[in-house]
C-alpha positions, 0 to 999 in steps of 0.5 A: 203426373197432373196432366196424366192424372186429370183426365180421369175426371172426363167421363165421356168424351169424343175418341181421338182414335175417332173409331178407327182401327188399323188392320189388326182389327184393334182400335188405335187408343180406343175409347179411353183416350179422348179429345176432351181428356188430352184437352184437360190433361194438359190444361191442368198440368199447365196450371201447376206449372203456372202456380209452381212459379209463382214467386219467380216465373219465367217463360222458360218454366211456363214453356217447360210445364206445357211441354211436360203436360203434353209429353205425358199425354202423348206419351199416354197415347203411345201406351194405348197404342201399344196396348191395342196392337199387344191385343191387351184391353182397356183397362186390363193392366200392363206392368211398367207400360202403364206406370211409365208410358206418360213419364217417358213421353213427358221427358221426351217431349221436353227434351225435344223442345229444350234441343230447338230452344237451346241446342241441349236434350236437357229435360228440365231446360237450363234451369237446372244443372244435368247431374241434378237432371239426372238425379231427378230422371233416375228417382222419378222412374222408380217412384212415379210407378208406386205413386200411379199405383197408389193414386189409381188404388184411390181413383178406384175407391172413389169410383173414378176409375174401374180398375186400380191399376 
């Protein structure tokens, strides 16, 4: 949530899209998905990793932040891209896809990295057992969504964000 979150501090930046569209006409991810922003995004969410294992770190944790940091990033890109190609614009919300998009990329790409590591699609790696895996996975996708609406509803109070969704 860090590295999906951190990105919002960027206020300019360079488009990754570098202003390219695609025949529709539509942008690829638009000016809202920046260089800097992926940059910082996982940065930040690497940081926390660094700091969670403070009393006993691993390469195995260190490898899982990064790959949970850039999977939300990721993930964040693929629901811009989907957005653009619905002809839905920045910042206009789009239910689930905003709350979910970096959730899913972040599993996906851990998962992806844990298979080339260990031969398993576990998301959390070894570290943790699959029913608690599991467990985490199914909570994380009904509440993240009410936290990302909650943080959002605070990043606009504080005017980091136009909208607050």
């Amino acid at each position: 949530m860090v590295a999906n979150a951190a990105p919002v501090f960027i206020r300019k930046g360079h488009p990754i899209d570098l202003g390219k569209s695609l025949s529709d006409k539509n942008r690829l991810f638009g000016d809202g998905k920046t260089v800097e922003g992926f940059i910082i995004g996982v940065l930040s969410g690497s940081v926390i990793a660094i700091l969670e294992q403070y009393e006993q770190p691993t390469l195995e944790r260190f490898e899982l932040g990064i790959s949970l940091s850039f999977g939300a990033l990721i993930g964040d890109l693929v629901g811009a891209f989907i957005k653009r190609r619905l002809r839905i614009q920045r910042g206009a919300p789009a239910p689930l896809l905003d709350q979910l998009d970096f959730v899913l990329g972040a599993y996906f790409i851990s998962s992806t990295v844990n298979y080339f590591h260990n031969g398993t699609l576990l998301v959390f790696g070894e570290s943790l057992p699959p029913y608690l895996q599991l467990e985490i996975i199914l909570t994380s996708l009904y509440l993240i969504p009410v936290i990302h609406l909650l943080t959002n509803i605070a990043a606009h109070y504080f005017k980091l964000k136009p909208n607050p969704w």
